[in-house]
PyMOL Python script that loads the backbone (N, CA, C, O; Angstrom):
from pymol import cmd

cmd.read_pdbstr("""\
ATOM      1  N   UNK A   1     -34.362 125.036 149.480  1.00  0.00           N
ATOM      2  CA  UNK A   1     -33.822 123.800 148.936  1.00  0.00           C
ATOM      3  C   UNK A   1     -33.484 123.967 147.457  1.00  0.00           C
ATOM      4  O   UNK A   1     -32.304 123.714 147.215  1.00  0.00           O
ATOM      5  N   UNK A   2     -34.259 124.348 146.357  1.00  0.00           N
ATOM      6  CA  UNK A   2     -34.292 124.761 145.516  1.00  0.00           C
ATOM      7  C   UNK A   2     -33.506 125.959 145.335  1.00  0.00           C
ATOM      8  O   UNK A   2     -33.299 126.276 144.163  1.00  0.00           O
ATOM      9  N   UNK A   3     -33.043 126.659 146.203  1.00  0.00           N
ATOM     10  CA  UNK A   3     -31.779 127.646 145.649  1.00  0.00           C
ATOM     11  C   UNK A   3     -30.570 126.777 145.859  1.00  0.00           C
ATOM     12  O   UNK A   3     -29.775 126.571 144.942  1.00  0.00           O
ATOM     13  N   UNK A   4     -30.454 126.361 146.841  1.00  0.00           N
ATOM     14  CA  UNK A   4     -29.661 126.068 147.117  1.00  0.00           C
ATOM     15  C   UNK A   4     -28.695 124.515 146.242  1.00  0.00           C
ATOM     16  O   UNK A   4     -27.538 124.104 146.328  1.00  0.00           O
ATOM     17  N   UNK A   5     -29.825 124.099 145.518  1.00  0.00           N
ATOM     18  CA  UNK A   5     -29.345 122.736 144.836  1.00  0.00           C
ATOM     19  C   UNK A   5     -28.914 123.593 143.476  1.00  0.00           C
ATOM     20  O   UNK A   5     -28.085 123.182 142.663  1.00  0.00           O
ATOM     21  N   UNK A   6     -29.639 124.887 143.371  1.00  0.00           N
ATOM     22  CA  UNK A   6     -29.392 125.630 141.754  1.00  0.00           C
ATOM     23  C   UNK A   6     -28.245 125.924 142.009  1.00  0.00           C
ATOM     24  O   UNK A   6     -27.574 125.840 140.980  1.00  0.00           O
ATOM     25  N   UNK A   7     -27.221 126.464 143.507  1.00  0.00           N
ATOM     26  CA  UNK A   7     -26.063 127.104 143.564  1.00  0.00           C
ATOM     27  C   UNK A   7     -25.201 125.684 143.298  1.00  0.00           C
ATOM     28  O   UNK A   7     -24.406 125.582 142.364  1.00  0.00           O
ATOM     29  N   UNK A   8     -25.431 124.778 144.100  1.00  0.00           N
ATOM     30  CA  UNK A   8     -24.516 123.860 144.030  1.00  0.00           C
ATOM     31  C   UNK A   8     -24.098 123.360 142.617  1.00  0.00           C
ATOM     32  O   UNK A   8     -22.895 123.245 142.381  1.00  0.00           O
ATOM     33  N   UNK A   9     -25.124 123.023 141.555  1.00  0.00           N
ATOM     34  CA  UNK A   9     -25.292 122.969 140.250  1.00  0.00           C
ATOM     35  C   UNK A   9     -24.289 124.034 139.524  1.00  0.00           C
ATOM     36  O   UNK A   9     -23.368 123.553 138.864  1.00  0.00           O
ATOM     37  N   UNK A  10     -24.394 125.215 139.594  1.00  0.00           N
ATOM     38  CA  UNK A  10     -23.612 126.518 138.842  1.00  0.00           C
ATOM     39  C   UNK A  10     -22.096 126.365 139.591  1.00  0.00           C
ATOM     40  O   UNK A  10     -21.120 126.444 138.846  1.00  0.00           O
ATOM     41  N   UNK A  11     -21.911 126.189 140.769  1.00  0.00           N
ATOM     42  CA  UNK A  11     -20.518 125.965 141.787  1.00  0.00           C
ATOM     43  C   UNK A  11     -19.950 125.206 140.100  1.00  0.00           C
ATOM     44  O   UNK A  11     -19.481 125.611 139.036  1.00  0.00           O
ATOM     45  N   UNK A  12     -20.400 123.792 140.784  1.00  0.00           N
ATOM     46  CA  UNK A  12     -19.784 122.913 140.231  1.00  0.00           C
ATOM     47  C   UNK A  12     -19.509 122.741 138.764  1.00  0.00           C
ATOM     48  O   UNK A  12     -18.503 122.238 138.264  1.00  0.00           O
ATOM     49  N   UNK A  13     -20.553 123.232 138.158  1.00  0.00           N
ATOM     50  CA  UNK A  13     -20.240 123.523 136.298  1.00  0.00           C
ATOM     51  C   UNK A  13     -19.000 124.581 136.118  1.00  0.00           C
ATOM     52  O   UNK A  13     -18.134 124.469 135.250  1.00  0.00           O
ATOM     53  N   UNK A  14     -19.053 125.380 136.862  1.00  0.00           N
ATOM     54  CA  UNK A  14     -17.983 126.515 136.377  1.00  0.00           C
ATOM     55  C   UNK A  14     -16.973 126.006 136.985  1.00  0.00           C
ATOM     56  O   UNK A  14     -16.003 126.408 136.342  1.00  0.00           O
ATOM     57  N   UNK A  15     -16.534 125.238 138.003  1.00  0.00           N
ATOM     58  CA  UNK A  15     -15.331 124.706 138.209  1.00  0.00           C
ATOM     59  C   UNK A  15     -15.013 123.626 137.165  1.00  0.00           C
ATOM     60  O   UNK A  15     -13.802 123.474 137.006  1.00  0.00           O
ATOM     61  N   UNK A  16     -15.640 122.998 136.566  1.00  0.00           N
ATOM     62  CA  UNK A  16     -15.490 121.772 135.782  1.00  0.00           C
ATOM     63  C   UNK A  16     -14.952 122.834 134.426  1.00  0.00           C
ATOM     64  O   UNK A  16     -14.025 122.578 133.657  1.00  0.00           O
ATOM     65  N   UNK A  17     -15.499 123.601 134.416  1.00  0.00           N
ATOM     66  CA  UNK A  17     -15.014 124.586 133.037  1.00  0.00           C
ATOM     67  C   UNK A  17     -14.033 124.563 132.768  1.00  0.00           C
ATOM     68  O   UNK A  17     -13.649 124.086 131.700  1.00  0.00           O
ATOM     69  N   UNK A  18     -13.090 125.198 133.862  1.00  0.00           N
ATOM     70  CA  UNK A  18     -11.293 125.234 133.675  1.00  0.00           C
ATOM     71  C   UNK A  18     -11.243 124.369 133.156  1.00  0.00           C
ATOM     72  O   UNK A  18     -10.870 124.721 132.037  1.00  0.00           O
ATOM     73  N   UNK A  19     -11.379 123.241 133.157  1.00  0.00           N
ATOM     74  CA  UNK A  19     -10.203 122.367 132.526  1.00  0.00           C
ATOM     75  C   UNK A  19     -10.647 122.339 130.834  1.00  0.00           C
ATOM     76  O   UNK A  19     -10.018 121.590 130.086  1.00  0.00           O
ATOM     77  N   UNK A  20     -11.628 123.095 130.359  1.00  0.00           N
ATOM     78  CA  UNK A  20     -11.899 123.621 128.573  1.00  0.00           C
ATOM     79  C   UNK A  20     -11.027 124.530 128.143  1.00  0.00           C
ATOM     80  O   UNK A  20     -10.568 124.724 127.017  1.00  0.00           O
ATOM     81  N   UNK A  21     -10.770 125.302 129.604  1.00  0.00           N
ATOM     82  CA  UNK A  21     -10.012 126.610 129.029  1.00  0.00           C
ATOM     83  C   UNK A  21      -8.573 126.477 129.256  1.00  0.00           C
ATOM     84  O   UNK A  21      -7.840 127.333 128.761  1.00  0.00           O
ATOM     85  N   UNK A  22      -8.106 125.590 129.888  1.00  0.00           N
ATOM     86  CA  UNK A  22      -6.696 125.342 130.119  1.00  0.00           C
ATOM     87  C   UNK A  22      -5.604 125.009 129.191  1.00  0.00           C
ATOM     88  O   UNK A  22      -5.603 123.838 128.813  1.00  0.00           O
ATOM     89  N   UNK A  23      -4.213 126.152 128.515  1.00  0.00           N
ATOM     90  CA  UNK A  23      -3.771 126.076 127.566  1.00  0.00           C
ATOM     91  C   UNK A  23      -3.151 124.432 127.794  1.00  0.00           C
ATOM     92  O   UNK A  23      -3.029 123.870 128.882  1.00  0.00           O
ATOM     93  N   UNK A  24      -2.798 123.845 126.390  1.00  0.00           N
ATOM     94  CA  UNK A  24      -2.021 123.266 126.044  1.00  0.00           C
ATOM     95  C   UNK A  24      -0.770 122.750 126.949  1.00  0.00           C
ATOM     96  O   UNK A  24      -0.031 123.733 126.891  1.00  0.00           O
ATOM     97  N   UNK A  25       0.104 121.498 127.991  1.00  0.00           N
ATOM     98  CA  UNK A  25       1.260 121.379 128.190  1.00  0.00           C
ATOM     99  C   UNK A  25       2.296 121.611 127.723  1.00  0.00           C
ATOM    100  O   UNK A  25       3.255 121.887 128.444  1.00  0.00           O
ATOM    101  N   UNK A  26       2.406 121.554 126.103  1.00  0.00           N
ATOM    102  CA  UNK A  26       3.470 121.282 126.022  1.00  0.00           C
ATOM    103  C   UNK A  26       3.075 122.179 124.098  1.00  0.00           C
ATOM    104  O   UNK A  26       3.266 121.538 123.064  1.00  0.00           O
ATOM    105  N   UNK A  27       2.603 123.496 124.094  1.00  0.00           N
ATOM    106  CA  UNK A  27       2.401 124.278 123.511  1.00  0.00           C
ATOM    107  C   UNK A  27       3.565 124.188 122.179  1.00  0.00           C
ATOM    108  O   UNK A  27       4.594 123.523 122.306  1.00  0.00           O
ATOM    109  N   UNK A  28       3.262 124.907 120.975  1.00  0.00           N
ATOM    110  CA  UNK A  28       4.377 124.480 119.734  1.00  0.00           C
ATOM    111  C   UNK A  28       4.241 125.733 119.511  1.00  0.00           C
ATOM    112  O   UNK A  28       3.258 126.331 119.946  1.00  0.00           O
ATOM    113  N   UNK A  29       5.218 126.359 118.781  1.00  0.00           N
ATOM    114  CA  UNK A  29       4.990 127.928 118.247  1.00  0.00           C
ATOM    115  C   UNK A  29       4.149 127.296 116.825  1.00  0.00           C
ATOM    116  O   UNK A  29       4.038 126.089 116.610  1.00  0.00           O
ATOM    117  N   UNK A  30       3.493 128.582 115.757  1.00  0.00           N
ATOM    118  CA  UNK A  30       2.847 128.198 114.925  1.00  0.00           C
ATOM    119  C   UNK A  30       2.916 129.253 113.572  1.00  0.00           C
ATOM    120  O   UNK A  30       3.686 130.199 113.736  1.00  0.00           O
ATOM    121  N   UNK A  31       2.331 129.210 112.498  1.00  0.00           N
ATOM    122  CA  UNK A  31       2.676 129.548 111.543  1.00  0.00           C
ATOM    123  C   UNK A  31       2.182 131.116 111.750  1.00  0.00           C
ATOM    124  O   UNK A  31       1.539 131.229 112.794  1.00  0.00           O
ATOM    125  N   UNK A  32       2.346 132.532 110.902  1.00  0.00           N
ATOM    126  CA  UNK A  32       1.906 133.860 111.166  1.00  0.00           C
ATOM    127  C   UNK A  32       0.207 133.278 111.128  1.00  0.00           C
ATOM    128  O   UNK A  32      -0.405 133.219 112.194  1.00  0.00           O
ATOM    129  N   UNK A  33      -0.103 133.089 110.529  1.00  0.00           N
ATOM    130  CA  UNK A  33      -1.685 132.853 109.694  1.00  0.00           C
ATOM    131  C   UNK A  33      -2.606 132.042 111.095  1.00  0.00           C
ATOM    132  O   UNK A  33      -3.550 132.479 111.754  1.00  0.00           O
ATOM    133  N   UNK A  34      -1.823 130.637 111.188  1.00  0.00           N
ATOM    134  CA  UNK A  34      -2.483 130.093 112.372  1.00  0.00           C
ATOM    135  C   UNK A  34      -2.167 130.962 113.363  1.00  0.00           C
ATOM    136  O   UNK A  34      -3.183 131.192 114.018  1.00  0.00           O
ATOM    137  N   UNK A  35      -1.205 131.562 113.782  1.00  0.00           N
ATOM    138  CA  UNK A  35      -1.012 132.186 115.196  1.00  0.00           C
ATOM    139  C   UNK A  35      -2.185 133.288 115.158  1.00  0.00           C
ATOM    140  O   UNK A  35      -2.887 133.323 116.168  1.00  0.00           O
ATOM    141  N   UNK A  36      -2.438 134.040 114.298  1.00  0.00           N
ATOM    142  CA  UNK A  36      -3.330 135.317 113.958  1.00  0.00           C
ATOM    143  C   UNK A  36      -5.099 134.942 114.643  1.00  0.00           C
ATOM    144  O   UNK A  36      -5.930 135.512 115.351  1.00  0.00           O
ATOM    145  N   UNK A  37      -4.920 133.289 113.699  1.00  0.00           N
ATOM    146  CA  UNK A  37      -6.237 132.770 114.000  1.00  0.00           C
ATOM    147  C   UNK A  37      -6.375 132.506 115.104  1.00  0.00           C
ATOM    148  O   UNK A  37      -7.600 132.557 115.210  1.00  0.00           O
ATOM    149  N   UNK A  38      -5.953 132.220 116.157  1.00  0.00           N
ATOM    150  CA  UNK A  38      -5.934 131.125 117.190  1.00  0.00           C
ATOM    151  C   UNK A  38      -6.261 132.722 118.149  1.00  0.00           C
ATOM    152  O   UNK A  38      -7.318 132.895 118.755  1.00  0.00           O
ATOM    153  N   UNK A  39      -5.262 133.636 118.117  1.00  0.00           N
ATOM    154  CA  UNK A  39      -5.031 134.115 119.219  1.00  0.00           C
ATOM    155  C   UNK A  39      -5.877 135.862 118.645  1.00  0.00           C
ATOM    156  O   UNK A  39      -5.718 137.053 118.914  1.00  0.00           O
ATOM    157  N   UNK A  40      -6.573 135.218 117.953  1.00  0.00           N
ATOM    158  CA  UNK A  40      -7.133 136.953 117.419  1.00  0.00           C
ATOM    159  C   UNK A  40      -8.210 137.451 118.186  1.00  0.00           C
ATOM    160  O   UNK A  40      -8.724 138.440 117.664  1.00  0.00           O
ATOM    161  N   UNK A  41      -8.851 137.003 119.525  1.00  0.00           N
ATOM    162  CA  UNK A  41      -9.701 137.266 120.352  1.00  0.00           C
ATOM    163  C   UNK A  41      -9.103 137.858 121.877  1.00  0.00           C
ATOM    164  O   UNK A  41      -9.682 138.267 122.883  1.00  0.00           O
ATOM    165  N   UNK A  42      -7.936 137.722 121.585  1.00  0.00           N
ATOM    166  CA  UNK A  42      -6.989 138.342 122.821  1.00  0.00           C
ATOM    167  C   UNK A  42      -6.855 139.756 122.571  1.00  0.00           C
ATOM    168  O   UNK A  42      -6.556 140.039 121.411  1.00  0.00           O
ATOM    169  N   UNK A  43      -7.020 140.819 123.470  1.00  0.00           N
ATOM    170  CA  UNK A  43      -6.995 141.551 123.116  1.00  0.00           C
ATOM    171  C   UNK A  43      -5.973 142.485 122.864  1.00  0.00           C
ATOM    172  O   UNK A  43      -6.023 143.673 122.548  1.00  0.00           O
ATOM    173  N   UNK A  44      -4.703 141.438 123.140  1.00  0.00           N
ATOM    174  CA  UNK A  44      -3.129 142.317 122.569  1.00  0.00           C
ATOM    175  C   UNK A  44      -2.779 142.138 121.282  1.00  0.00           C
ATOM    176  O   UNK A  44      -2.076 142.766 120.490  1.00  0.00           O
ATOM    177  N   UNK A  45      -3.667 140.761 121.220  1.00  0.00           N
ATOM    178  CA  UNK A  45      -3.089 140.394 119.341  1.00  0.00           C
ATOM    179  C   UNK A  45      -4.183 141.810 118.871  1.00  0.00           C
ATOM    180  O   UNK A  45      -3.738 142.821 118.328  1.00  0.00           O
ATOM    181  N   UNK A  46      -5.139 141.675 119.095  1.00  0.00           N
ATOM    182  CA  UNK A  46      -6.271 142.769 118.173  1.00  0.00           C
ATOM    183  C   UNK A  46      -5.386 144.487 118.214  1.00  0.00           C
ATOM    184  O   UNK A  46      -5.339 145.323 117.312  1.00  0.00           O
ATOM    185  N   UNK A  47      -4.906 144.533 119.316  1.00  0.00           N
ATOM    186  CA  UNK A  47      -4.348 146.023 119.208  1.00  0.00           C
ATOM    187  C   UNK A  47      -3.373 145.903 118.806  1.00  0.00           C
ATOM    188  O   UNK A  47      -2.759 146.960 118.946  1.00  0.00           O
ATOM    189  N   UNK A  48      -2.610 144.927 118.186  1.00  0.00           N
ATOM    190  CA  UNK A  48      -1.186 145.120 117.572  1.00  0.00           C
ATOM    191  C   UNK A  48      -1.152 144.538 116.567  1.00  0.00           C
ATOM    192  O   UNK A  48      -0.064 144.108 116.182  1.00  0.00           O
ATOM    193  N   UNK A  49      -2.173 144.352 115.899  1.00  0.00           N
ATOM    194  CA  UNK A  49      -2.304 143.418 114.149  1.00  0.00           C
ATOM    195  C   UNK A  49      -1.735 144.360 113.273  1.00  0.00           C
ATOM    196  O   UNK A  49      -1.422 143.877 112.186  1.00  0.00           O
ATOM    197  N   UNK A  50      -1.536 145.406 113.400  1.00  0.00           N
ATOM    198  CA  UNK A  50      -0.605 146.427 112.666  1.00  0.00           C
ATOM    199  C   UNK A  50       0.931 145.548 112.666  1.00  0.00           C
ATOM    200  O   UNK A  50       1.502 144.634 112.072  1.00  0.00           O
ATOM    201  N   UNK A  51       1.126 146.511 113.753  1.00  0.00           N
ATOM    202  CA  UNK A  51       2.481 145.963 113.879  1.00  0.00           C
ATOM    203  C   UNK A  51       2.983 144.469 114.161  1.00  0.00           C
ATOM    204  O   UNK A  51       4.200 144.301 114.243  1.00  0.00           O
ATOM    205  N   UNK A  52       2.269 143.558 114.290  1.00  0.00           N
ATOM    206  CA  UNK A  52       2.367 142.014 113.947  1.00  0.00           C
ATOM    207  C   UNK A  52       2.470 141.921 112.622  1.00  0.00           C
ATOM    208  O   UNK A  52       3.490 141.339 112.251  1.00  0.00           O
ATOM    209  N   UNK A  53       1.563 142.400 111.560  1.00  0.00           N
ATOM    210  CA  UNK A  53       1.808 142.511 110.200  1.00  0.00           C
ATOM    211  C   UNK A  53       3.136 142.882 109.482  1.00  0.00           C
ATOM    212  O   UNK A  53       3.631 142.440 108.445  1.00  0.00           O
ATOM    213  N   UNK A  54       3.649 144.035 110.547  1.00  0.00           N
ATOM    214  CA  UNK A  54       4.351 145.184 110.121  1.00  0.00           C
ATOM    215  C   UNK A  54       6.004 143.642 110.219  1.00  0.00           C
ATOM    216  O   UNK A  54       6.685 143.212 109.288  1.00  0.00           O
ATOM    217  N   UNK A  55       6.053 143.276 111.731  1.00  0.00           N
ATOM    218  CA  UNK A  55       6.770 142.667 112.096  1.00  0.00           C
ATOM    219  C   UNK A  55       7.221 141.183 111.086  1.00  0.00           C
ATOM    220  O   UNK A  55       8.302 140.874 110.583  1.00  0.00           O
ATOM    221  N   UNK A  56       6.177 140.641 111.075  1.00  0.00           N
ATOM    222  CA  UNK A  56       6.193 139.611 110.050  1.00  0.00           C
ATOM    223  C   UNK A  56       6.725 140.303 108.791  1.00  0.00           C
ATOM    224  O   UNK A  56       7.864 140.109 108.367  1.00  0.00           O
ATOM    225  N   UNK A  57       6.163 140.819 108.430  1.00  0.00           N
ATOM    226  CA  UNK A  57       6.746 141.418 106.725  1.00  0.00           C
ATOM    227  C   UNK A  57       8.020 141.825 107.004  1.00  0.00           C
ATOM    228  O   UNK A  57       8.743 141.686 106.017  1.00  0.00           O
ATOM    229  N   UNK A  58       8.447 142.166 107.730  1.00  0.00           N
ATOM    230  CA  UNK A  58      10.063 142.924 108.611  1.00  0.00           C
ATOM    231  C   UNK A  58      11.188 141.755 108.346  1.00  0.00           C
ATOM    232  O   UNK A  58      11.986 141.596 107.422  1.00  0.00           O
ATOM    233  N   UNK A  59      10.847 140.799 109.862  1.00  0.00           N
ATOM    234  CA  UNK A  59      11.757 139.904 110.123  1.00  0.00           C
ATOM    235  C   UNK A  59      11.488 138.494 109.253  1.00  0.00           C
ATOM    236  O   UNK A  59      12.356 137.688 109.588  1.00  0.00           O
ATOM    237  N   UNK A  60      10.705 137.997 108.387  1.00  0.00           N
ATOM    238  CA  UNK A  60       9.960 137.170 107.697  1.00  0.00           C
ATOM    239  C   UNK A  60       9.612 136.849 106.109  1.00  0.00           C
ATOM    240  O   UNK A  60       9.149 135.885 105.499  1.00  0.00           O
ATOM    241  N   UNK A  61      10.043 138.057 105.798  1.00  0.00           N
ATOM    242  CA  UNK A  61       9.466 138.334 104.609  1.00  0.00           C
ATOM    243  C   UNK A  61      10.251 136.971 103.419  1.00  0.00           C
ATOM    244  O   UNK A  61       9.705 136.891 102.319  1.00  0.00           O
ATOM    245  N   UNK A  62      11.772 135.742 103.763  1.00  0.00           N
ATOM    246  CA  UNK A  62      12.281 135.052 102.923  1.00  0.00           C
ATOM    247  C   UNK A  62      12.756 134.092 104.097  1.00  0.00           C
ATOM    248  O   UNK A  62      13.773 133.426 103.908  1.00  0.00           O
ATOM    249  N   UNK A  63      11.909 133.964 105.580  1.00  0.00           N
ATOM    250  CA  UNK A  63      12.083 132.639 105.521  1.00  0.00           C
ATOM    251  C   UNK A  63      11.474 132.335 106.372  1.00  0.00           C
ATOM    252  O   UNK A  63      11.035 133.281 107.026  1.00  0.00           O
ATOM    253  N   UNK A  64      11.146 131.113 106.792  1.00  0.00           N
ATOM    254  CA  UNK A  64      10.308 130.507 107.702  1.00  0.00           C
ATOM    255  C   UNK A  64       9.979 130.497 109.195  1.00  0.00           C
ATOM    256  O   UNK A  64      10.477 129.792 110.073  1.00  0.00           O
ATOM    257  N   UNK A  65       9.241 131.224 109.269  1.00  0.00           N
ATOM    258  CA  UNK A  65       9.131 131.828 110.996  1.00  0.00           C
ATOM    259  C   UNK A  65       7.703 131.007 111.720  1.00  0.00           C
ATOM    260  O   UNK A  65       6.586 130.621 111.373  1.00  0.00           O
ATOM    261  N   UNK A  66       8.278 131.029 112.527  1.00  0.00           N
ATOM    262  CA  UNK A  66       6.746 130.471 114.217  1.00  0.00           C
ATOM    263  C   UNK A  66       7.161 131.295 115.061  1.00  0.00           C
ATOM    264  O   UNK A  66       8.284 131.544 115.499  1.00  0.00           O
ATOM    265  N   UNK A  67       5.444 131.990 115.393  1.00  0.00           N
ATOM    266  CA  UNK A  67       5.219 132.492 116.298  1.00  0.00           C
ATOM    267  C   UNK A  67       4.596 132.030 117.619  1.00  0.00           C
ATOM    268  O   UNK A  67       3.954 130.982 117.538  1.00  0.00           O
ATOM    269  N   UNK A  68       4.658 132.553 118.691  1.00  0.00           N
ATOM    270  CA  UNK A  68       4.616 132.131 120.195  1.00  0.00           C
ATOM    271  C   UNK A  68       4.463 132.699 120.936  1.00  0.00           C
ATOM    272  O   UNK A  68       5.402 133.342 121.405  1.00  0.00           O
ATOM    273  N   UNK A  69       2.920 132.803 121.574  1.00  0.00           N
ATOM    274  CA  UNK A  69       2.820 134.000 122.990  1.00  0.00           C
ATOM    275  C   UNK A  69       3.317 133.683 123.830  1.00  0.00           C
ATOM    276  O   UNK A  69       3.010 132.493 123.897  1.00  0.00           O
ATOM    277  N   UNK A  70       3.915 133.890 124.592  1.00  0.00           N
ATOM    278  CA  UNK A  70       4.482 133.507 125.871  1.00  0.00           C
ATOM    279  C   UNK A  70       3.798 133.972 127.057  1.00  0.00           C
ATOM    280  O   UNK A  70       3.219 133.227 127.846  1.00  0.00           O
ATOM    281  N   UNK A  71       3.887 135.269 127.159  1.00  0.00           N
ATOM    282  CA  UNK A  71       2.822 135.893 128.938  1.00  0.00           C
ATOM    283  C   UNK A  71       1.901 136.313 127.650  1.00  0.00           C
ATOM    284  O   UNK A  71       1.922 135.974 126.467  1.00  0.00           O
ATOM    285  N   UNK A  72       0.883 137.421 128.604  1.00  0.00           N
ATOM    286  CA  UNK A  72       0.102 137.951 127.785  1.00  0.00           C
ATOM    287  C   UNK A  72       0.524 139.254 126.541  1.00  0.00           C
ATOM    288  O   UNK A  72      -0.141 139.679 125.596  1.00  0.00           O
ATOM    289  N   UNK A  73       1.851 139.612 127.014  1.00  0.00           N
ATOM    290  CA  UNK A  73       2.379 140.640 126.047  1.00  0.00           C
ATOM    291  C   UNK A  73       3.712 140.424 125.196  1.00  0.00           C
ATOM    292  O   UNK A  73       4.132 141.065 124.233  1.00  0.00           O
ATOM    293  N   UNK A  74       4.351 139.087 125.996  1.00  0.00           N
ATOM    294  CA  UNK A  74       5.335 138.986 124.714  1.00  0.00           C
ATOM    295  C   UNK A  74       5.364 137.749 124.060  1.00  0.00           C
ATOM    296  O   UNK A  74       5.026 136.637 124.466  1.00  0.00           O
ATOM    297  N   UNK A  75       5.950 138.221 122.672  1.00  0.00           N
ATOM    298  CA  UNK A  75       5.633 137.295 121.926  1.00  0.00           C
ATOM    299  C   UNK A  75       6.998 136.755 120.968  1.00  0.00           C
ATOM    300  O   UNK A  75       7.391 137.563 120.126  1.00  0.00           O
ATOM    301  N   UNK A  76       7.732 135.421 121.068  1.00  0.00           N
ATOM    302  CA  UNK A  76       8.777 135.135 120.355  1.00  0.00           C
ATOM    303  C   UNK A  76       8.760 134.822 119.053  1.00  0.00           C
ATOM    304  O   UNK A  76       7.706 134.336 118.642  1.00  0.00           O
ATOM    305  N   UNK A  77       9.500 134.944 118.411  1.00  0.00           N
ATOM    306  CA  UNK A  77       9.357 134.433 116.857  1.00  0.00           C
ATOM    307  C   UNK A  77      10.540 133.467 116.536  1.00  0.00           C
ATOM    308  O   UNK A  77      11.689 133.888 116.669  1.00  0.00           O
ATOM    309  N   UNK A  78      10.300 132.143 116.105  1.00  0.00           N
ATOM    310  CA  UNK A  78      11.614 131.659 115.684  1.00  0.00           C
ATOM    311  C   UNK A  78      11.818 131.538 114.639  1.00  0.00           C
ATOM    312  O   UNK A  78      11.052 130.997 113.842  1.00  0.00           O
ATOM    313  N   UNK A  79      13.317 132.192 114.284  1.00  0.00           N
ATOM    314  CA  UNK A  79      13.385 132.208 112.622  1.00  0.00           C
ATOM    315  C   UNK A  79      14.783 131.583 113.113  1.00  0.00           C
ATOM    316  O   UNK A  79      15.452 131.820 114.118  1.00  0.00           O
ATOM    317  N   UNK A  80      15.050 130.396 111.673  1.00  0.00           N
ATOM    318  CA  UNK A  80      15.923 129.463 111.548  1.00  0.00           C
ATOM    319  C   UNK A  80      16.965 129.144 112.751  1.00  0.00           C
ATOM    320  O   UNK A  80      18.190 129.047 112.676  1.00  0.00           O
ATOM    321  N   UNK A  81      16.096 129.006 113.916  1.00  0.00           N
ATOM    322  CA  UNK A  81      16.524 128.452 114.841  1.00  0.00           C
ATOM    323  C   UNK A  81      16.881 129.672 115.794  1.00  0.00           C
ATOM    324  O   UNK A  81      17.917 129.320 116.359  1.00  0.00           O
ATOM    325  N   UNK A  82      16.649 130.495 116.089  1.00  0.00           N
ATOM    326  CA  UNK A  82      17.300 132.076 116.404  1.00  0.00           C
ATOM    327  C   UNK A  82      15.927 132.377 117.325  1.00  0.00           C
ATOM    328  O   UNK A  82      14.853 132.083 116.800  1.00  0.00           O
ATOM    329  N   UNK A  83      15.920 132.839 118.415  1.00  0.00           N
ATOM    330  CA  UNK A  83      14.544 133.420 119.052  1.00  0.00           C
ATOM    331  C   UNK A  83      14.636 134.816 119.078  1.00  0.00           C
ATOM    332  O   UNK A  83      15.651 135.316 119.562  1.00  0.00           O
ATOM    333  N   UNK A  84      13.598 135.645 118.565  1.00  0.00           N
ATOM    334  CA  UNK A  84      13.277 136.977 118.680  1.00  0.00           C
ATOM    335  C   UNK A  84      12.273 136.808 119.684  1.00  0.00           C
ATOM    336  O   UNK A  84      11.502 135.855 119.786  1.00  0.00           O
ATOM    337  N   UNK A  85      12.357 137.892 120.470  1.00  0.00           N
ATOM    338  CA  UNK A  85      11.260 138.544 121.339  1.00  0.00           C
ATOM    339  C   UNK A  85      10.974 139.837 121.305  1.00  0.00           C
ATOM    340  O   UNK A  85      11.816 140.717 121.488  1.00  0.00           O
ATOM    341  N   UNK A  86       9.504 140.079 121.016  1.00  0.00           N
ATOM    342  CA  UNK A  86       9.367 141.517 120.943  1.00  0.00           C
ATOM    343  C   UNK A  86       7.881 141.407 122.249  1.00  0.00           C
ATOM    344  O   UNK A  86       7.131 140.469 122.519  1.00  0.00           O
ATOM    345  N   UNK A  87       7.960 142.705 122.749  1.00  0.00           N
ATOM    346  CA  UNK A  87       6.828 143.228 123.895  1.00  0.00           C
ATOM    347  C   UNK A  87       5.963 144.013 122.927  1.00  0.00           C
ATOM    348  O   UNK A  87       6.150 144.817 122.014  1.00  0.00           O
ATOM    349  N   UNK A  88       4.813 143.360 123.596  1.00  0.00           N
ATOM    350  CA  UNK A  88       3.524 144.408 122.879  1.00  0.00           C
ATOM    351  C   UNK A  88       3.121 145.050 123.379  1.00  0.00           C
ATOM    352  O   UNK A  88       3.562 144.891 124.517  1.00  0.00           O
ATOM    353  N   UNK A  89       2.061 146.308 123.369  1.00  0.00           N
ATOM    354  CA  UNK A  89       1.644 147.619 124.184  1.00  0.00           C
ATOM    355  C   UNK A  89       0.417 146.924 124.168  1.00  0.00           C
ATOM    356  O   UNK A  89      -0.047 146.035 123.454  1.00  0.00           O
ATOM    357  N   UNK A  90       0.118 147.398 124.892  1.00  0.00           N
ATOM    358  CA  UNK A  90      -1.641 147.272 125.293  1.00  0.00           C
ATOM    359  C   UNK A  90      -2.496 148.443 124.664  1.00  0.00           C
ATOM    360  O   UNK A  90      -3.655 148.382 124.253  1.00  0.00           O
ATOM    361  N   UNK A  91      -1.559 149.622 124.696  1.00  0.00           N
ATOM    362  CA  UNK A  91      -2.309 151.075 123.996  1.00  0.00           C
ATOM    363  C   UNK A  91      -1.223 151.110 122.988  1.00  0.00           C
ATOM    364  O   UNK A  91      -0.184 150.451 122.950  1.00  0.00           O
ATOM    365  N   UNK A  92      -1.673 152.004 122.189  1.00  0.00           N
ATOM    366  CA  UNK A  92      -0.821 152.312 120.702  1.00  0.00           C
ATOM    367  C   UNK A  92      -0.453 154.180 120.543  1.00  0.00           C
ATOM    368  O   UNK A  92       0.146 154.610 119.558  1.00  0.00           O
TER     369      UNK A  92
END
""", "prot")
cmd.dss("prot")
cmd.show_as("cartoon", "prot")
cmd.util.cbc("prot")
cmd.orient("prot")
């Protein structure tokens, strides 16, 4: 009885979870700095903070850009209305 009320208990908490982890509807691209913050536990932003750096200083460096993950590897940038997309590696 007692296992069985502990499973039902754990079932049901971890289904109730999703909906903590569920992105955003209607998602906004965001500044280099916030995007860095937000998404720096993913582990494509962590292997490509080089070249995210590299990229920003590149395409960015005199005017106002938002960034935007889209799947897990690519990522758009909008500069003055214009969408860039670049693919990230998983290995370097």
């Amino acid at each position: 009885m007692l296992k069985t009320t502990l499973f039902l208990l754990i079932f049901t908490l971890n289904s109730h979870s999703a909906i903590f982890r569920m992105p955003p509807e209607n998602p906004i691209p965001e500044s280099f700095d916030q995007f860095i913050f937000d998404n720096s536990l993913k582990t494509i932003i962590f292997l490509n903070l080089k070249k995210l750096k590299e990229i920003d200083k590149m395409e960015c460096s005199n005017a106002d850009c938002k960034y935007f993950l889209v799947s897990p590897n690519i990522l758009e940038i909008y500069k003055n209305g214009e969408k860039i997309s670049y693919i990230l590696k998983l290995k370097n």
